[in-house]
VMD Tcl script that draws the C-alpha trace (Angstrom):
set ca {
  {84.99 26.03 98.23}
  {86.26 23.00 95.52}
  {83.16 24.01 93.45}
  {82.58 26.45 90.91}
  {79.49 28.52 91.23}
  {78.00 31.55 89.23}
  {76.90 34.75 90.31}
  {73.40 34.12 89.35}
  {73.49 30.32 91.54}
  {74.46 32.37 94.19}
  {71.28 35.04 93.55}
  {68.92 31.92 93.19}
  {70.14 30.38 96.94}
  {69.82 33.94 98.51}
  {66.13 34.20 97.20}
  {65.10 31.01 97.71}
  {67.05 30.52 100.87}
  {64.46 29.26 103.14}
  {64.20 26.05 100.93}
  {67.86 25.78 100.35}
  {70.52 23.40 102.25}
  {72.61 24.33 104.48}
  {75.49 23.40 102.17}
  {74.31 25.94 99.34}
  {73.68 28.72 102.21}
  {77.23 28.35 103.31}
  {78.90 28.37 99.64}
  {76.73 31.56 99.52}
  {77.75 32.51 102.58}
  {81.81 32.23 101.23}
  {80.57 34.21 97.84}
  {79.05 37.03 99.97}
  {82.28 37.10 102.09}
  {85.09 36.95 99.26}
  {83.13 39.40 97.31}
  {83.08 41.46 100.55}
  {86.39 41.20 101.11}
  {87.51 42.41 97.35}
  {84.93 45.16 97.75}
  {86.15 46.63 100.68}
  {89.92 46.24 99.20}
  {89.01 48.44 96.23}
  {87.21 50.88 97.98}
  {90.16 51.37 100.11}
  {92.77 51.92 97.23}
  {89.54 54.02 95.49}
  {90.26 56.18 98.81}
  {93.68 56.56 98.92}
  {94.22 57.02 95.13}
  {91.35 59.90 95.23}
  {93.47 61.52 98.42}
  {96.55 61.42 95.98}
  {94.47 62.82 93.50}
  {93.84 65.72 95.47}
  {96.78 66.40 97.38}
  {98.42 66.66 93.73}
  {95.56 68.98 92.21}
  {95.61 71.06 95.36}
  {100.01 71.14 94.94}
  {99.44 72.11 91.02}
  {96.90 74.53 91.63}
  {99.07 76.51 94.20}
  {101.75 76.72 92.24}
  {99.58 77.65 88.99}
  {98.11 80.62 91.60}
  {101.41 81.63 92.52}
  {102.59 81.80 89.48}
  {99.57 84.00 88.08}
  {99.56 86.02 90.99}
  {96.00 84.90 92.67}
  {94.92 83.12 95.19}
}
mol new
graphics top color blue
foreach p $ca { graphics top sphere $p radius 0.5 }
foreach p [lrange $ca 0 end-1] q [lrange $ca 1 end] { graphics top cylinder $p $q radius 0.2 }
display resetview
């Protein structure tokens, strides 16, 4: 995909698709699929960073109990 299209192009082909060339449904097609592919990458690292996240609260927090004598 040589050509550079905007986000809103890309909104205009999906709603309009049924008049739309098959060239223009398939750069869509690409869009939809690259911004797929960086979507599910982020939510991914979202996930393991927010495991981190707790794993460290959760170490902190036992430690902070231990130390004040609860639990």
């Amino acid at each position: 995909m040589g050509e550079k299209i905007t986000q809103s192009e890309i909104l205009e082909i999906i709603s309009e698709h049924k008049n739309r060339s098959n060239k223009e449904l398939q750069i869509a097609l690409e869009f939809i699929q690259k911004d797929f592919e960086v979507t599910k990458e982020t939510l991914i690292n979202l996930s393991k960073h927010l495991d981190k996240l707790e794993v460290t609260y959760n170490t902190l927090l036992k430690e902070y109990n231990n130390r004040n004598g609860s639990k």
